[in-house]
N, C-alpha and C positions, 0 to 999 in steps of 0.2 A: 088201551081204548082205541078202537080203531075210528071210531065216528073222532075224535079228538083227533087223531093224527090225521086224519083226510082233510078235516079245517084247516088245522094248521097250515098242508102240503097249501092250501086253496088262498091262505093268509099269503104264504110265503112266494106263491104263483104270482098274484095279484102285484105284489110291492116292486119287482122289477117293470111291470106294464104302468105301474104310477110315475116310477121315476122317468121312463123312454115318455110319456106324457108330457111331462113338467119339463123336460127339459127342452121338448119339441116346442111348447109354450115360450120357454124362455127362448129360443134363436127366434121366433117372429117379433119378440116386442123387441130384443137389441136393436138390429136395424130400425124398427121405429123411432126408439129413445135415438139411436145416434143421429136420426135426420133430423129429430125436430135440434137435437142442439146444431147439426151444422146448419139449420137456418136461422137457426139466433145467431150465429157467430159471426155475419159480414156484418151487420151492422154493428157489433160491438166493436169488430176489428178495426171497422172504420174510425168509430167514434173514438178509438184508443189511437189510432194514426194519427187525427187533427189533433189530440191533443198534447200527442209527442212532436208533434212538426212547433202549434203553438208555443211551446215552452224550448223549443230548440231555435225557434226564428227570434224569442225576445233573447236569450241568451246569447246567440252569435252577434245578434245585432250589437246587442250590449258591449260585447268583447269588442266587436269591431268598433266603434266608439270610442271606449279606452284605450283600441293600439291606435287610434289617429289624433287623440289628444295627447298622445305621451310623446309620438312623433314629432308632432307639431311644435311640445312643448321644448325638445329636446332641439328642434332645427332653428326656435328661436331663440334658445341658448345661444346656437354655435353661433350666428348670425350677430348677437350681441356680443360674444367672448372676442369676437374677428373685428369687429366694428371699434372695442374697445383699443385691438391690439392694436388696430393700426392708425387709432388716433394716440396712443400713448408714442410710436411712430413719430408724428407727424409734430408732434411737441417737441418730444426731444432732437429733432431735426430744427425747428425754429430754437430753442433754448440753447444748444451745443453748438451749432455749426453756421445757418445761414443768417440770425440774428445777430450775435458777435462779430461773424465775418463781415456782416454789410456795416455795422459800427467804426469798425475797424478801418476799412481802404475807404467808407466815404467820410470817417475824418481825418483821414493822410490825404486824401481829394483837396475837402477843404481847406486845409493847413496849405498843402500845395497855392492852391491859389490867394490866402493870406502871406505869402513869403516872395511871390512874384508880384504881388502889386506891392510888398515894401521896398521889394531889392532892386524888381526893374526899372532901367532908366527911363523910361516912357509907363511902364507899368503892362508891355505886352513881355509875352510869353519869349517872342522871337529878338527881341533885345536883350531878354534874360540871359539867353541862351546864347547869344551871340558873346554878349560881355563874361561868361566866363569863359568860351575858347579865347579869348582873346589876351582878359587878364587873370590868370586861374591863382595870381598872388596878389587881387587884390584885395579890396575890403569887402567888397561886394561878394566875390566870391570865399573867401573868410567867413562871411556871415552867412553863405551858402550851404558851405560845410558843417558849419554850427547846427544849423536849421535837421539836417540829413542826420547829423550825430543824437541829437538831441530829442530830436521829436517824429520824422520819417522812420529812421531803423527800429524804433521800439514798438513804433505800429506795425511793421513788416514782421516785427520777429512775432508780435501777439500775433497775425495774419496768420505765419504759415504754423504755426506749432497748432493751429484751432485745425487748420486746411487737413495736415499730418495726421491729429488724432484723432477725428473722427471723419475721415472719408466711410467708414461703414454708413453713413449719413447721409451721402449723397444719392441726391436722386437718381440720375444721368447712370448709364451701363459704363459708361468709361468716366474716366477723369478729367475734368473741361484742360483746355487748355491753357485758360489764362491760369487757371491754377495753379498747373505745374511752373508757368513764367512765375509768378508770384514768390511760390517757394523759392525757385534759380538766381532772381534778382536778390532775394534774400542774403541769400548765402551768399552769392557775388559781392556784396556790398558789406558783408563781414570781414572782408578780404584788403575790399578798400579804403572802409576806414583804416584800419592798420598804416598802409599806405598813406596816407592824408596824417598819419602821426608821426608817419616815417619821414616828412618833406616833399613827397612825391604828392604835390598836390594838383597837379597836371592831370591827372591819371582821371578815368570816368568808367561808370559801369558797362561792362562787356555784356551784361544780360539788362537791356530794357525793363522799366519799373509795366505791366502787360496793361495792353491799349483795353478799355472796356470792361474793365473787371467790376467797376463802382455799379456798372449798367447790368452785368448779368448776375450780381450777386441782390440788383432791387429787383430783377425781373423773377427769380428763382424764390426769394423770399416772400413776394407779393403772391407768387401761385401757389406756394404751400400755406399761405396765410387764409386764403381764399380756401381750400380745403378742407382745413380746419374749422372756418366756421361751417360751412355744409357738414363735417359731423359732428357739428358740436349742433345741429340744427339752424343755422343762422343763414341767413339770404346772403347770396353773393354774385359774381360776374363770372360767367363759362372760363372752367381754367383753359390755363394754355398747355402746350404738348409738355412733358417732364422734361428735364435735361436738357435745358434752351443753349443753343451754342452762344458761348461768348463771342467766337468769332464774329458775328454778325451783329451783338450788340452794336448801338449808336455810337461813337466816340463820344466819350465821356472829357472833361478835363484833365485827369489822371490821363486817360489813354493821348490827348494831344503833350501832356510831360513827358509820354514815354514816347512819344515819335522822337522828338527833341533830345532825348538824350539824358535824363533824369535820372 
């Protein structure tokens, strides 16, 4: 049929001009469709921006919060563990070392001056002294040795064995020096009792009992005492520097027996 094939040819003509149509149709609306969404899209972008900054400012901030309370927490630990350690410190410096020791040579001080007001002939120091170079077999000096045997040495020997075992204790960078006299006199006078058993009762300590020691062992215990209460929280008087030289202590009673020859 030829009127049938010429349709058809005119069908089939036709349907390539529809498609180059439709498709000319479709590139003018793309560009349209894509401008209208890029002009919706700054304000959504925006509006997606504040709300990611929003929920990022309350989160940092949040964290940042938590690391300064954990800090915080953690500096008043250390603050507290430090505070503790060096009042556990400062106790057992007054319980070992400067509490015993001041017990100790201020009741050899005392006793000192209970044995010179019995023994001396006037009740001074310098008649004391005078009357045993003089008579060192008398009675008075008999009852001297007694005195040193009995009740001086065993104070001296508690002295230095506390002085010995816990210098880790002491305040001071060095070791005072009445201290080491302390100890020295000690042992010296280990020596001379013997002697004094031996008949050699003439005989006197070559190491001085040390001038001011009663004085720097209240002035060292009164400024760690004072410490103590500031951290135990208690009101007290401005310490004084650590490690106060004995040297310059007052003369004490002890310290004028040891000019003298004690």
């Amino acid at each position: 049929d030829a009127p049938s094939r010429r349709a058809a040819a005119a069908r089939s003509g036709r349907a390539p001009l529809a498609r180059a149509r439709s498709l000319r149709r479709d590139g003018r609306a793309r560009p349209a469709r894509a401008g209208a969404a890029a002009a919706e899209w700054p304000g959504a972008g925006r509006a997606l921006a504040a709300r990611i900054r929003r929920e990022m400012g309350v989160g940092v901030g949040a964290a940042a919060v938590s690391v300064g309370l954990a800090f915080l927490a953690t500096w008043d630990n250390l603050l507290k563990d430090r505070r503790q350690a060096r009042l556990d410190n400062i106790n057992a410096q007054l319980r070992e070392l400067y509490g015993p020791l001041l017990a100790a040579v201020n009741t050899s001080r005392r006793n000192y001056e209970v044995m010179v007001a019995q023994l001396s002939p006037d009740g001074t120091y310098a008649a004391f002294h005078e009357e045993l170079r003089a008579r060192p077999e008398g009675a008075m000096a008999a009852n001297y040795r007694k005195w040193v045997k009995e009740v001086f040495q065993p104070l001296n020997e508690r002295a230095s064995q506390i002085v010995i075992e816990h210098t880790d204790l002491l305040s001071s960078y060095h070791m005072p020096e009445a201290l080491l006299q302390l100890v020295a006199h000690t042992a010296v006078l280990r020596i001379l009792l013997q002697r004094w058993e031996a008949g050699e009762v003439a005989q006197r300590p070559e190491v001085s009992y040390p001038e001011g020691v009663v004085s720097w062992c209240q002035m060292e215990f009164s400024r760690i005492k004072r410490i103590q209460q500031r951290l135990l929280g208690l009101s007290g008087p401005k310490d004084a520097a650590p490690g106060g030289s004995a040297g310059a202590a007052a003369p004490d009673a002890a310290g004028l027996a040891a000019r003298r020859g004690r």
